[in-house]
N, C-alpha and C positions, 0 to 999 in steps of 0.2 A: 504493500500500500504506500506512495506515496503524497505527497502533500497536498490534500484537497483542491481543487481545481472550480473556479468560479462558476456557480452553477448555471450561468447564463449569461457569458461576455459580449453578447450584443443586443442585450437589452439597451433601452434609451440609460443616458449617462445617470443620470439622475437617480435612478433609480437601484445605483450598485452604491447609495450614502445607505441605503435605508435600515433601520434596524426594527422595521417593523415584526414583531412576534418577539422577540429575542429578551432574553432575561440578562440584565447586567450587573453586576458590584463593582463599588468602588470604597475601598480603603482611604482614612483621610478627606470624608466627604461631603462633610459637613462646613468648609468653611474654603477659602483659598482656592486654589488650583482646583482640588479635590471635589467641591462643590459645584465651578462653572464643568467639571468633565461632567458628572453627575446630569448638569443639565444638559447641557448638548446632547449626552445619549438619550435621555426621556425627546430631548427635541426635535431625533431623530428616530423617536419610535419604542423602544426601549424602555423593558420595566426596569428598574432600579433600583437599589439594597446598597443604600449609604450606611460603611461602620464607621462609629466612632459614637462619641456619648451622641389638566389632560389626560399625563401618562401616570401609571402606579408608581410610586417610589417610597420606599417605605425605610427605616434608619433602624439598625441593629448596634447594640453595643457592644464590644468586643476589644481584648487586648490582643494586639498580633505579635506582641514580644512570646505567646504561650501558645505553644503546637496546636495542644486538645482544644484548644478555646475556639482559634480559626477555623479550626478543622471541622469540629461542629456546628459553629457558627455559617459557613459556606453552606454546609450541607443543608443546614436550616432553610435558607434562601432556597438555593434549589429543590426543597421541597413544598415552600409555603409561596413564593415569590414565582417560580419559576415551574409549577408543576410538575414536578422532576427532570426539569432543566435546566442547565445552566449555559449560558454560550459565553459571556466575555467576564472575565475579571481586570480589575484596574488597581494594581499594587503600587497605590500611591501615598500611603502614611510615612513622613519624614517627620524629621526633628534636625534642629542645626545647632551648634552651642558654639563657642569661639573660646580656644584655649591657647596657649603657646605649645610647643610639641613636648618641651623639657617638664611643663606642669600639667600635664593631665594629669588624671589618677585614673588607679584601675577602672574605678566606678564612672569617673567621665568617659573615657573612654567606650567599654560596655557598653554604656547605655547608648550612647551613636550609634555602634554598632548592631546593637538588639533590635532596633527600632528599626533603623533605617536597611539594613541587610537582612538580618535574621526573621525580622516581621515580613521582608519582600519574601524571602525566599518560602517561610512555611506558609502565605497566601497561595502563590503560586504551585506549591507543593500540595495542598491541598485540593484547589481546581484543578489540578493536574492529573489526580487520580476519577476526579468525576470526569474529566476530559476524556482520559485512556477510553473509560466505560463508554461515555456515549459514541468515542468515534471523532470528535467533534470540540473546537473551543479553541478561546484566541484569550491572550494574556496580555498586558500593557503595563509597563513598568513605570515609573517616573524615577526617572533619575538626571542627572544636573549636568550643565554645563563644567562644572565641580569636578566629573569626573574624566575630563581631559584638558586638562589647563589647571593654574595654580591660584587662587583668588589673591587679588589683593585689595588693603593693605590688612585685612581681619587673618588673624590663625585660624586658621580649620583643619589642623591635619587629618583626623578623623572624618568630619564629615566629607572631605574631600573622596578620601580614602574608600568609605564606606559605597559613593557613588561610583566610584571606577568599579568596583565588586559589584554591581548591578547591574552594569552595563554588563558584562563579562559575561555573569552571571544569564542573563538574558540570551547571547550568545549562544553561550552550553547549551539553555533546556531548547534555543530554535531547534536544535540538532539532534538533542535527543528524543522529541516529542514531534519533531516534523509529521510525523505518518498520522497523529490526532488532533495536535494543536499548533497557532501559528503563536510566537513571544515577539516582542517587539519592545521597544524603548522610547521614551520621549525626555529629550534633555534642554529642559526649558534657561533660559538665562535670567539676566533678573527680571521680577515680576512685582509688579505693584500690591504684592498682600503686606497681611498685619505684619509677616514674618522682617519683611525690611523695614518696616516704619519705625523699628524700636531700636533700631541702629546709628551711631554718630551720623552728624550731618555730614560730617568730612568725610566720614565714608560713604556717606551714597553719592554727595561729589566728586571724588576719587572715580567711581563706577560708571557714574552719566561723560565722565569724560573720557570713556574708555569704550565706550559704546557707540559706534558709528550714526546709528539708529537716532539716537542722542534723545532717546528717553523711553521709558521703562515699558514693559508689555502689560496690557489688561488679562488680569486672568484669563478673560469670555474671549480673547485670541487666541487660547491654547485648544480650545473646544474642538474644533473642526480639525483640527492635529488629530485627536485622540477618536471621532468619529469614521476617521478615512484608516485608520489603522481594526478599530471594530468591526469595519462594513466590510462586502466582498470589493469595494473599491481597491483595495490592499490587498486584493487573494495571492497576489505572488509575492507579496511581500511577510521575509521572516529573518528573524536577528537583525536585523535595522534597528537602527538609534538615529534616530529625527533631532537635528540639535536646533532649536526655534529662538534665538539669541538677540536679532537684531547685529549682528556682523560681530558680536562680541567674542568671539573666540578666531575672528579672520587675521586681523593687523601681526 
């Protein structure tokens, strides 16, 4: 078996965005990135199962730093949300902290990593096995600009760190799971959420000046990124990482 094939490539254009039928989650869904992806896919048809504390969309609580919890929790959706289906998951729950590399401590550390890796990878580990089953199922990662370039002037070794492992990580499962599911990546730059508003001034002028684009992206601009990776519009597409920057990673 290999890698599903568009069930209908000359249908009108239009009509390969659509996620009409299709049951989706999104991790991290509730607020930022997390919540315009959330929309976009009910926008484009799609019921919806937002974790964290028109179309159906309904919000699940759920820690993704703990295997059993996701794991059940998934499974929940696909059987209350999705009537024993599931088609896309969206492993987008991040966290960013800013340390020097000499003063982390164990537990800063970890915890970047918990969240941001280990939460991506037991999401996707999860839909992965209802995937196998059905035959069927597409994954979307959010991982950052973070993980090919060096930020400056903030220390992030970690979170930087953490993102390159996701991208990577995305890679591997296109590969291993080609034959039932498609993985993909989306590596946004910076973005206008709460996440940078609580940052020195001087650092986000440092950033606008390094930005070709020469000002920030609206979360509701990532949406249509994460819909064309959901739909059969993207049916040959797998292990791609979409870097959506505003030329920020060109110069």
């Amino acid at each position: 078996m290999s890698l599903a094939a568009h069930p209908s490539p000359n249908a009108p254009l239009l009509s390969h965005f659509s996620l009409a039928g299709k049951t989706a989650l999104v991790t991290g869904g509730t607020r930022g990135i997390g919540l315009e992806v959330a929309r976009g896919l009910a926008e484009a048809g799609s019921k919806v199962a937002i974790k964290a504390s028109g179309q159906t969309v309904k919000a699940y609580k759920c820690n993704v730093t703990h295997q059993p919890e996701i794991s059940s929790t998934i499974d929940t959706v696909r059987t209350e949300l999705g009537s024993g289906v599931l088609d896309i998951v969206v492993a987008n729950a991040g966290i960013a902290t800013h340390h020097a590399g000499l003063d982390y401590t164990p537990e800063q550390f970890q915890e970047i990593m918990n969240v941001n890796l280990n939460g991506a990878f037991y999401t996707a580990q999860a839909a992965g096995r209802i995937f196998e089953k059905q035959g069927f199922g597409n994954v979307i990662f959010t991982a950052s600009v973070s993980a090919i370039l060096v930020n400056i002037p903030q220390k992030q070794a970690a979170y930087n760190a953490s993102k390159a492992a996701v991208v990577q990580l995305a890679r591997c499962l296109s590969v291993e799971w080609v034959k039932f599911a498609r993985v993909n990546c989306v590596s946004p730059g910076y973005i206008a959420t709460d996440m940078l508003d609580i940052h020195p001034k001087e650092w986000r002028e440092k950033w606008f000046g390094m930005i070709p684009a020469a000002r920030l992206c609206e979360p509701a601009e990532l949406k249509g990124a994460y819909v064309f990776l959901a739909s059969d519009a993207s049916s040959y597409m797998t292990g791609a990482n979409l870097v959506i920057d505003g030329g920020y990673t060109l110069p």
